[in-house]
N, CA, C and O atoms as a printed pandas DataFrame, in Angstrom:
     atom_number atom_name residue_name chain_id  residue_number  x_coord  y_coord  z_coord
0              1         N          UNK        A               1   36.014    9.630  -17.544
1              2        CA          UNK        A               1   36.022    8.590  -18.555
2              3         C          UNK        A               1   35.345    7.345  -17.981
3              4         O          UNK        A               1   35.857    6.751  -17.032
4              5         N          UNK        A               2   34.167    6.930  -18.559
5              6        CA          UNK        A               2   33.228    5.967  -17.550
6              7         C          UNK        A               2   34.027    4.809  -18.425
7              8         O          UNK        A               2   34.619    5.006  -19.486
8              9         N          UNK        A               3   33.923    3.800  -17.856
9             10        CA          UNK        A               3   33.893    2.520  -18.254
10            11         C          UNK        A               3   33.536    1.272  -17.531
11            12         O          UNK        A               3   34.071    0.915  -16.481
12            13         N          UNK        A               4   32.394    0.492  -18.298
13            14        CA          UNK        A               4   31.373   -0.234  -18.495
14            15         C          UNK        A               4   32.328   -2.318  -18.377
15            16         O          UNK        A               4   32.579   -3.082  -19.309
16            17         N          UNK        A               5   32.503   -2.458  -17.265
17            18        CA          UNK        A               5   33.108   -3.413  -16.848
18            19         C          UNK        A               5   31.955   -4.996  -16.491
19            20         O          UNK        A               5   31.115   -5.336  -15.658
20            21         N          UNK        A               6   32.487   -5.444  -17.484
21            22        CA          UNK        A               6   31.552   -7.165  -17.412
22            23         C          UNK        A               6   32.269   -8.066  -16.672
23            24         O          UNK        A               6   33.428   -8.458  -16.807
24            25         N          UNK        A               7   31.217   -8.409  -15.678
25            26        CA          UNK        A               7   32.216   -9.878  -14.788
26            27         C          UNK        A               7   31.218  -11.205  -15.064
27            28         O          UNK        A               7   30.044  -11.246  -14.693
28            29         N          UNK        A               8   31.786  -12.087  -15.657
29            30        CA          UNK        A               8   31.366  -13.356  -16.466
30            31         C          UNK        A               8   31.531  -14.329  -15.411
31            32         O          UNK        A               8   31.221  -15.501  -15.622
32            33         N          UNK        A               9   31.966  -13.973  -14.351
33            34        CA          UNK        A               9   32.596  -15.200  -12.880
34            35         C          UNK        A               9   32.170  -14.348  -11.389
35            36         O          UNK        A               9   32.323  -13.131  -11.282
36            37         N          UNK        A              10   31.717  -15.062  -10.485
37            38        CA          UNK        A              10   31.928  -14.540   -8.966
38            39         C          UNK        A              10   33.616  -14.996   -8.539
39            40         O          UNK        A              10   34.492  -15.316   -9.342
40            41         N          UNK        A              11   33.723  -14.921   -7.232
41            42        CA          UNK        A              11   34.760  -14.776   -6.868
42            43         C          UNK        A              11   36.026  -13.622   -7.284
43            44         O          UNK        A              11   35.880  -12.400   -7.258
44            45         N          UNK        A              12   37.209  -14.313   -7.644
45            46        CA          UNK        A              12   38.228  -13.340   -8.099
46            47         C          UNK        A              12   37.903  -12.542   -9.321
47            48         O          UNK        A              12   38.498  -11.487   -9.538
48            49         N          UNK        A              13   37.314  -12.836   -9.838
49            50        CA          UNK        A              13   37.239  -11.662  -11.172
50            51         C          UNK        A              13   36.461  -10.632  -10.210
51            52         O          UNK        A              13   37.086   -9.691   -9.720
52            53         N          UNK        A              14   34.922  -10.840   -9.912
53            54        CA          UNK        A              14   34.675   -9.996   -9.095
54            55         C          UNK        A              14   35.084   -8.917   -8.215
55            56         O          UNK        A              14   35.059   -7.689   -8.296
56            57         N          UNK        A              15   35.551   -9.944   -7.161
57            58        CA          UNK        A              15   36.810   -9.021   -6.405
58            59         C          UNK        A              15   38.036   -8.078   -6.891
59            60         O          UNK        A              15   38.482   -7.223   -6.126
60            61         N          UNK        A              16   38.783   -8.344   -8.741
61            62        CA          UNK        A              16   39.495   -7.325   -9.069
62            63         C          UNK        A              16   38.419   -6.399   -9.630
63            64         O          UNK        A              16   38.757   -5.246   -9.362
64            65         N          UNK        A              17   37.266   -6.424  -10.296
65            66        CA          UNK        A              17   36.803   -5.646  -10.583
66            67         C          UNK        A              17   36.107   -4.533  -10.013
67            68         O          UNK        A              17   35.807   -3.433  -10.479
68            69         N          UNK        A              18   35.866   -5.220   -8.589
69            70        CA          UNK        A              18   35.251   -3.951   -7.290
70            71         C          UNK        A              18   36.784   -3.265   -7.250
71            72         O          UNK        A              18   36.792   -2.069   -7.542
72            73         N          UNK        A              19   37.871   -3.771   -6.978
73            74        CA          UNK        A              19   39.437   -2.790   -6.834
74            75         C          UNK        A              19   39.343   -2.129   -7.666
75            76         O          UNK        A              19   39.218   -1.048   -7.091
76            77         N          UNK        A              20   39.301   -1.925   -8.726
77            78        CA          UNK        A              20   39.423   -0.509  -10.328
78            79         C          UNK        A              20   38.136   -0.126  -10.679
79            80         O          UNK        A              20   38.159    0.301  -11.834
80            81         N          UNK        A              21   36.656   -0.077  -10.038
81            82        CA          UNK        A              21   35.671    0.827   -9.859
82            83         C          UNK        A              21   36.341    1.992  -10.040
83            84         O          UNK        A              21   37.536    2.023   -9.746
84            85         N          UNK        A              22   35.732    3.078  -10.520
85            86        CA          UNK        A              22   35.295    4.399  -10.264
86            87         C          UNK        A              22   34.089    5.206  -10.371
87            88         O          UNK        A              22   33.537    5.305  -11.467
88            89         N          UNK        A              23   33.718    5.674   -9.547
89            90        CA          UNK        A              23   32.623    6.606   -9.442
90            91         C          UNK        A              23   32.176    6.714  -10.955
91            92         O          UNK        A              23   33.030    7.162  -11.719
92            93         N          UNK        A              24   31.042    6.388  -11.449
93            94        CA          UNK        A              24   30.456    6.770  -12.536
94            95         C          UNK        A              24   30.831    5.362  -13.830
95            96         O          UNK        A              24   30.655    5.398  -15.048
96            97         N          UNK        A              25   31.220    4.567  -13.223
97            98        CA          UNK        A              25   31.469    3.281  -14.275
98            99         C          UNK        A              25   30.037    2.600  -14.124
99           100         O          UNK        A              25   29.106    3.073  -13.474
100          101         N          UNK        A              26   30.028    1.661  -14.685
101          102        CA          UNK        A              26   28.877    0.410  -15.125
102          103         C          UNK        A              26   29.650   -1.047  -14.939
103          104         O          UNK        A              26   30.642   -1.568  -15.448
104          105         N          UNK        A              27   28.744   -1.400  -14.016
105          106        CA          UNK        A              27   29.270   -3.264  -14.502
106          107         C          UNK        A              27   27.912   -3.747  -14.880
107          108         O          UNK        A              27   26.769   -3.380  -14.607
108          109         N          UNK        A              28   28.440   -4.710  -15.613
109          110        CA          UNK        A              28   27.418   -5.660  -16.139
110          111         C          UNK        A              28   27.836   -7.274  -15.822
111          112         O          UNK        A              28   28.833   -7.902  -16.180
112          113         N          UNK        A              29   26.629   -7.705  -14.978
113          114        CA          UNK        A              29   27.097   -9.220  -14.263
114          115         C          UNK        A              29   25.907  -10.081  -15.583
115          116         O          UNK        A              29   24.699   -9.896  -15.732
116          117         N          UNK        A              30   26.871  -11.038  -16.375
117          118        CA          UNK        A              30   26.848  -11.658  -16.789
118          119         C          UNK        A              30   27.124  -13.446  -17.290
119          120         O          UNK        A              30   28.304  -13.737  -17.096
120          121         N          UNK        A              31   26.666  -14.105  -17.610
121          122        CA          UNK        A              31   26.994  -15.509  -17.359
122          123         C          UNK        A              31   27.112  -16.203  -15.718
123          124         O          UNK        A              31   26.174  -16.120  -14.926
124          125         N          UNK        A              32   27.935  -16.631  -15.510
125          126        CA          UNK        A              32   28.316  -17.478  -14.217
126          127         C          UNK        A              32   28.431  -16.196  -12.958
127          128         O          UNK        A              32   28.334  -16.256  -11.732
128          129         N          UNK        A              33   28.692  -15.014  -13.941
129          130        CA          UNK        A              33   28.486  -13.883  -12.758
130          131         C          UNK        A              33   27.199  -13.317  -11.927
131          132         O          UNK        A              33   27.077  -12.672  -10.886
132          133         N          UNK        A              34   26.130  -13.970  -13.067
133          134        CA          UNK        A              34   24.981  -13.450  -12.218
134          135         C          UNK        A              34   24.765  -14.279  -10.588
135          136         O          UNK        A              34   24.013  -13.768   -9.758
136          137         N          UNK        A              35   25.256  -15.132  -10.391
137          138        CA          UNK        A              35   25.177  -15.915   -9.026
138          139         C          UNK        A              35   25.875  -14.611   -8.312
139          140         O          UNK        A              35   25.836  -14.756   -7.090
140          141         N          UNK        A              36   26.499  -13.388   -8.703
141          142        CA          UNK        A              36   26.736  -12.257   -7.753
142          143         C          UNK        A              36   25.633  -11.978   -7.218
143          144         O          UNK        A              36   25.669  -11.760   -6.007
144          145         N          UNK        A              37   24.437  -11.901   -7.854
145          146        CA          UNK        A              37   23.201  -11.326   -7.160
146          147         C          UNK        A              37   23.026  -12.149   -5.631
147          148         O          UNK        A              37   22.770  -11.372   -4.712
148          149         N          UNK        A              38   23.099  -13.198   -5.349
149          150        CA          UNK        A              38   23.062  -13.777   -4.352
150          151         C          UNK        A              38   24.261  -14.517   -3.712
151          152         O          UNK        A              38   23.960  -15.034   -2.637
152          153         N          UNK        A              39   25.175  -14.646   -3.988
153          154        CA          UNK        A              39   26.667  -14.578   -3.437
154          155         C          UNK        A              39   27.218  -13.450   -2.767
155          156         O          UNK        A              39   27.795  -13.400   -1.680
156          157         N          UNK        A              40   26.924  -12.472   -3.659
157          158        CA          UNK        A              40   27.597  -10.867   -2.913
158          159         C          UNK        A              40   26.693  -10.013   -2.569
159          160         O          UNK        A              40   27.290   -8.970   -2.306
160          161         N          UNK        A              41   25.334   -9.851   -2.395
161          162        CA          UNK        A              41   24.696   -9.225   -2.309
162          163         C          UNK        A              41   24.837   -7.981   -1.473
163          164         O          UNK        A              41   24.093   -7.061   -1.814
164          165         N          UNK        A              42   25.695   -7.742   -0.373
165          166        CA          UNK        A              42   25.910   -7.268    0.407
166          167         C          UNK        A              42   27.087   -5.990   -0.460
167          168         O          UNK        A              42   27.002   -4.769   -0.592
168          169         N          UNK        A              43   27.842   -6.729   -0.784
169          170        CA          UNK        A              43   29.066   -5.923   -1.784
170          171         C          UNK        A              43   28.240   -5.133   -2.724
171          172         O          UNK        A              43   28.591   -3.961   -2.866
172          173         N          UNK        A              44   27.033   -5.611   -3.510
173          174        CA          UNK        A              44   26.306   -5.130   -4.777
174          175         C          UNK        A              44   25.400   -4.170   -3.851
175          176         O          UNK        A              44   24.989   -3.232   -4.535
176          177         N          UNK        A              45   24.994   -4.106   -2.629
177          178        CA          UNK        A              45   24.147   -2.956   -2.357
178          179         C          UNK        A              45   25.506   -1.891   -2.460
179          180         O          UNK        A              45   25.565   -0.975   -3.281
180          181         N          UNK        A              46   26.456   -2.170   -1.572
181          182        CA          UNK        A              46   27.215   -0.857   -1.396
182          183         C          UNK        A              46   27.775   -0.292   -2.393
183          184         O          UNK        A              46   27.882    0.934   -2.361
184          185         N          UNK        A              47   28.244   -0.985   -3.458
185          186        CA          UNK        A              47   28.231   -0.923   -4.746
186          187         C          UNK        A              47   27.159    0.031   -5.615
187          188         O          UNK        A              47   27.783    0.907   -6.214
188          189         N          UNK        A              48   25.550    0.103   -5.868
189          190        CA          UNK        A              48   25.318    0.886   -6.198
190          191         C          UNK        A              48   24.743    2.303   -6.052
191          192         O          UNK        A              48   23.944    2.951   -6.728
192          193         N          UNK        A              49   25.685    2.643   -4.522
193          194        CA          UNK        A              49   26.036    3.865   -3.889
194          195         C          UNK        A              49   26.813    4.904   -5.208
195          196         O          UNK        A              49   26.549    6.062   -5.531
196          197         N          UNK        A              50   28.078    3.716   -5.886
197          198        CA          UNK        A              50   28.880    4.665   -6.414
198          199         C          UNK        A              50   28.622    4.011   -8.076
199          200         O          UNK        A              50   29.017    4.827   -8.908
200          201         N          UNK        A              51   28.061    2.756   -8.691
201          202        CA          UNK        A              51   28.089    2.725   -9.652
202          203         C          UNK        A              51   26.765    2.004  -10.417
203          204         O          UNK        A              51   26.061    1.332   -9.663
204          205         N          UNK        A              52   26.473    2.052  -11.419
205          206        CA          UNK        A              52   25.456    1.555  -11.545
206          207         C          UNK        A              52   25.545   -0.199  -12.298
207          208         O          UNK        A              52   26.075   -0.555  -13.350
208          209         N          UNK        A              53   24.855   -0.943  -11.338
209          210        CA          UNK        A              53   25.181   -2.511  -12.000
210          211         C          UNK        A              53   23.497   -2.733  -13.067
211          212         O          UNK        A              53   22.465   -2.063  -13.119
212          213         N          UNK        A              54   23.872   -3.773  -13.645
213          214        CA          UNK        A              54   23.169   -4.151  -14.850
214          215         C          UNK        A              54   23.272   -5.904  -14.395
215          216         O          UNK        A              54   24.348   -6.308  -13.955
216          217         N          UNK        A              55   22.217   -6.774  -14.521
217          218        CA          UNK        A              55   22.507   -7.956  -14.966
218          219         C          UNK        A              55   21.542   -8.213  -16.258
219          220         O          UNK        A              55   20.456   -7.738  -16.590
220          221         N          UNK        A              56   22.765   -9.556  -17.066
221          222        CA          UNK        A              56   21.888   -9.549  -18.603
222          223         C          UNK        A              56   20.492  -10.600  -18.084
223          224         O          UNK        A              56   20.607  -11.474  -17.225
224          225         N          UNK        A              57   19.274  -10.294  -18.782
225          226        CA          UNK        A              57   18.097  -11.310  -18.186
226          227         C          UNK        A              57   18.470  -12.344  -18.886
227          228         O          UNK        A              57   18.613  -13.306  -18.132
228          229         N          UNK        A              58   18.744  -12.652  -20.204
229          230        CA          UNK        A              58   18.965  -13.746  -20.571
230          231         C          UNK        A              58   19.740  -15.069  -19.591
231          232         O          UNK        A              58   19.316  -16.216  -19.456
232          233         N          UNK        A              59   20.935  -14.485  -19.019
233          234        CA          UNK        A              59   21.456  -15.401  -18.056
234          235         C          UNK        A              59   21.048  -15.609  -17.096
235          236         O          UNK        A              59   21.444  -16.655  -16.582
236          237         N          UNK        A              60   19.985  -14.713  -16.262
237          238        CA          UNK        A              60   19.581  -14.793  -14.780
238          239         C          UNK        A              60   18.664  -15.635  -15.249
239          240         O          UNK        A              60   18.942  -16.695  -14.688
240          241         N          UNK        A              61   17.226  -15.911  -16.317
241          242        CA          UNK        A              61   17.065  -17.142  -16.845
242          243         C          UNK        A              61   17.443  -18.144  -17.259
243          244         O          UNK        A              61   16.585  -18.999  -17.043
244          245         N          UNK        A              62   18.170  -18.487  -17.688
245          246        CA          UNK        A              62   18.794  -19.494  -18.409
246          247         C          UNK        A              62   19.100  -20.010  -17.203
247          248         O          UNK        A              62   19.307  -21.216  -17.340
248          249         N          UNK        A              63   19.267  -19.550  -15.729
249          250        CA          UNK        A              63   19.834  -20.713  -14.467
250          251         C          UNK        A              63   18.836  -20.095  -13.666
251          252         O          UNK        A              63   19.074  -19.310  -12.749
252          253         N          UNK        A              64   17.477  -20.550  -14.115
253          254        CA          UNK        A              64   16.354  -20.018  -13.481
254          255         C          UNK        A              64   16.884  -19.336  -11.862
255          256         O          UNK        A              64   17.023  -20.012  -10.843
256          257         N          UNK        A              65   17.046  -18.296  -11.946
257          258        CA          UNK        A              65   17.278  -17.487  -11.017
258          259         C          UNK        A              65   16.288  -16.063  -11.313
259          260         O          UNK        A              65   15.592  -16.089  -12.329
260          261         N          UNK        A              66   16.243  -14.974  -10.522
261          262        CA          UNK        A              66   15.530  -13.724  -10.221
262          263         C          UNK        A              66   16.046  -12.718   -9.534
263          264         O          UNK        A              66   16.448  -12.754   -8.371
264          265         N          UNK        A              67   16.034  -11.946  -10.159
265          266        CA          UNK        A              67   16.906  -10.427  -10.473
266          267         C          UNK        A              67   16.345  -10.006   -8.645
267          268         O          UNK        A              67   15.333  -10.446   -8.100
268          269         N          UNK        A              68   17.159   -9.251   -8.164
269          270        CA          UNK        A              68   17.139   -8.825   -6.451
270          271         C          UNK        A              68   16.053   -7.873   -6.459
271          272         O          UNK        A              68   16.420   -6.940   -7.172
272          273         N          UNK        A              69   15.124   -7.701   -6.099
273          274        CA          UNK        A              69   14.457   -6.687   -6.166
274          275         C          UNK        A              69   15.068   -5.425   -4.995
275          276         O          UNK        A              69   15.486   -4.295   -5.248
276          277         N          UNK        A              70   14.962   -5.948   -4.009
277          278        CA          UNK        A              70   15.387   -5.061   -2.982
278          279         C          UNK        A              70   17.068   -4.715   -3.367
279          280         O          UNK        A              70   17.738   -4.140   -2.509
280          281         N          UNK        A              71   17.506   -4.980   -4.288
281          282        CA          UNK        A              71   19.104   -4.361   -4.905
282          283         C          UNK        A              71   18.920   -3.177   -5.849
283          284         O          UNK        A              71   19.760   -2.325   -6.141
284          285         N          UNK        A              72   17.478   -3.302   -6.330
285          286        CA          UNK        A              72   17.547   -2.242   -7.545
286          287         C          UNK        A              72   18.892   -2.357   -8.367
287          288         O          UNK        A              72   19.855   -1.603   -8.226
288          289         N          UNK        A              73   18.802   -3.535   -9.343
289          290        CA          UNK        A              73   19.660   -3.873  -10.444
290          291         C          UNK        A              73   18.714   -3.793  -11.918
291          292         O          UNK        A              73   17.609   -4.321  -12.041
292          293         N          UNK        A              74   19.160   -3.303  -12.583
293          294        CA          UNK        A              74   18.641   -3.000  -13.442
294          295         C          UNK        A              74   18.818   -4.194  -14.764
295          296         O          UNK        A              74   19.828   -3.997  -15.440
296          297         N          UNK        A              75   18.208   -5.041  -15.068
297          298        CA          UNK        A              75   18.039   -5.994  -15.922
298          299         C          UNK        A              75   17.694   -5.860  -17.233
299          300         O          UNK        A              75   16.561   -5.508  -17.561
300          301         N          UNK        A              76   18.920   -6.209  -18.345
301          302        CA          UNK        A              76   18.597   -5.848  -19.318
302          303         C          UNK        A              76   18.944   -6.867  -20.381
303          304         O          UNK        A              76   19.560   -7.911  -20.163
304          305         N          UNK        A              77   18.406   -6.387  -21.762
305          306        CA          UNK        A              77   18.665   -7.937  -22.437
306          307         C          UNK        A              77   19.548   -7.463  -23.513
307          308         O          UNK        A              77   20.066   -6.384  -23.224
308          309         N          UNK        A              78   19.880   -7.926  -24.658
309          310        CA          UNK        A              78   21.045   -7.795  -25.375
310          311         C          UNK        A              78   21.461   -6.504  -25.976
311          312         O          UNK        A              78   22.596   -6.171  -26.316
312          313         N          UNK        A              79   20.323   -5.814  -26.051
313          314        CA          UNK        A              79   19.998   -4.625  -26.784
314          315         C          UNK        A              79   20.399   -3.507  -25.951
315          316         O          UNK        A              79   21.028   -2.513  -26.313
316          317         N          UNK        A              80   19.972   -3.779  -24.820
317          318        CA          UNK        A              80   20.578   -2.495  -23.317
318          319         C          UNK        A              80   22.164   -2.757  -23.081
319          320         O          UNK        A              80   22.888   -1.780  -22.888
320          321         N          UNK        A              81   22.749   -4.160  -23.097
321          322        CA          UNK        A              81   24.147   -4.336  -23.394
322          323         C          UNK        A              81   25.013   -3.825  -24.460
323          324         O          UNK        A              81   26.194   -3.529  -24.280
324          325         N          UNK        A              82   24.226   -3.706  -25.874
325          326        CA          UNK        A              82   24.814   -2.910  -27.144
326          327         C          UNK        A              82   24.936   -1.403  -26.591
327          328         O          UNK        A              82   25.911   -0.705  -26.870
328          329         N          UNK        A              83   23.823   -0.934  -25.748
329          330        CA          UNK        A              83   23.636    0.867  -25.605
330          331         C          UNK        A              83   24.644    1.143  -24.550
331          332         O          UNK        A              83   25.124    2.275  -24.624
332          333         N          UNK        A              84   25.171    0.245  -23.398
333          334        CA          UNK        A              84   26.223    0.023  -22.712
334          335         C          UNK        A              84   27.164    0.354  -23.292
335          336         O          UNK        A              84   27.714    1.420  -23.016
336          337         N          UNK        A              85   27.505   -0.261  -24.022
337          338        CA          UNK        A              85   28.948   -0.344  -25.012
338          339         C          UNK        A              85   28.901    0.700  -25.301
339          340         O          UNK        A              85   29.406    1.476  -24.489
340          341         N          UNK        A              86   28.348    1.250  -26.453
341          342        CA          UNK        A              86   28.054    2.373  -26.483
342          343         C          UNK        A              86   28.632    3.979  -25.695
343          344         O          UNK        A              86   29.312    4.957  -26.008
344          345         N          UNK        A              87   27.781    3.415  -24.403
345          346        CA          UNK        A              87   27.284    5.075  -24.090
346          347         C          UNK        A              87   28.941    5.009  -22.571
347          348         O          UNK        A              87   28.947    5.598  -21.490
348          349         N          UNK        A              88   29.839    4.263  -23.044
349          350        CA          UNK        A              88   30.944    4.227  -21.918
350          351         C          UNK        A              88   31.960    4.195  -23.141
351          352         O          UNK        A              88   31.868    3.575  -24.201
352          353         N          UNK        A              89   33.087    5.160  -22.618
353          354        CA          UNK        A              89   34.442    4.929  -23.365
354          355         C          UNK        A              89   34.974    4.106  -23.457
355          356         O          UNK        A              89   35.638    3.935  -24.479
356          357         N          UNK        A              90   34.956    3.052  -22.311
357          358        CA          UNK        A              90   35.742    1.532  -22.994
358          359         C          UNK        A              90   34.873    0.519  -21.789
359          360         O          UNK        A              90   34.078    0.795  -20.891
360          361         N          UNK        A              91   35.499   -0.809  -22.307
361          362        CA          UNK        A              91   34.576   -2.168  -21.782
362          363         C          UNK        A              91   36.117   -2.555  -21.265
363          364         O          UNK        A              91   37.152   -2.361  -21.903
364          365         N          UNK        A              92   36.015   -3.046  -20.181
365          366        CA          UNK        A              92   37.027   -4.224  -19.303
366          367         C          UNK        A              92   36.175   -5.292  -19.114
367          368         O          UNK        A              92   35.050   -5.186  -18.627
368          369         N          UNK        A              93   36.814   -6.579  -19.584
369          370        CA          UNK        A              93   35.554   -8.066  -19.468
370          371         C          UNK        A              93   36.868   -8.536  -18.014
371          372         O          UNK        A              93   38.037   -8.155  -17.964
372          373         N          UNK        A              94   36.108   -9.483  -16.958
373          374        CA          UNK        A              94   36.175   -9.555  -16.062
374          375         C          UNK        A              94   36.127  -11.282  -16.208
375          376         O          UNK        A              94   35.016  -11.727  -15.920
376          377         N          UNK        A              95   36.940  -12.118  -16.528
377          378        CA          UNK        A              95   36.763  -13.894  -16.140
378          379         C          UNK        A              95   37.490  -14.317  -15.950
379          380         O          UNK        A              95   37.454  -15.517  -15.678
């Protein structure tokens, strides 16, 4: 049962949401969470060993920032967030 987990914050939301991972879930770092890309970077490589992360582009613009290249995060805009929802049995929001 995958489920597709949004973290809207670094720090503690973050941190509970790496604890209830499972193999084959999705997060999606969004809002104030995209500063994960360069706050945790280290956590987000080992991370997509077992799951696959997403950040929305709209927010990594909006605080002129740039998606990790060497993370292989997959950047998507509102429309790849709807197919998210979607294509996972349930959403846990993370703030």
């Amino acid at each position: 049962m995958a489920t597709l987990h949004t973290v809207n914050k670094t720090g503690q939301p973050l941190e509970l949401c790496l604890r209830a991972l499972n193999a084959g879930d999705s997060v999606l770092l969004l809002e104030e969470g995209v500063y994960a890309l360069y706050e945790a970077g280290d956590v987000l490589s080992e991370l997509l060993r077992h799951v696959a992360v997403h950040v929305l582009d709209a927010d990594v613009l909006a605080r002129g920032m740039t998606n990790r290249d060497n993370l292989d995060i997959d950047m998507i805009d509102y429309q790849g967030f709807v197919e998210l929802t979607e294509t996972n049995d349930k959403v846990v929001s993370w703030f």
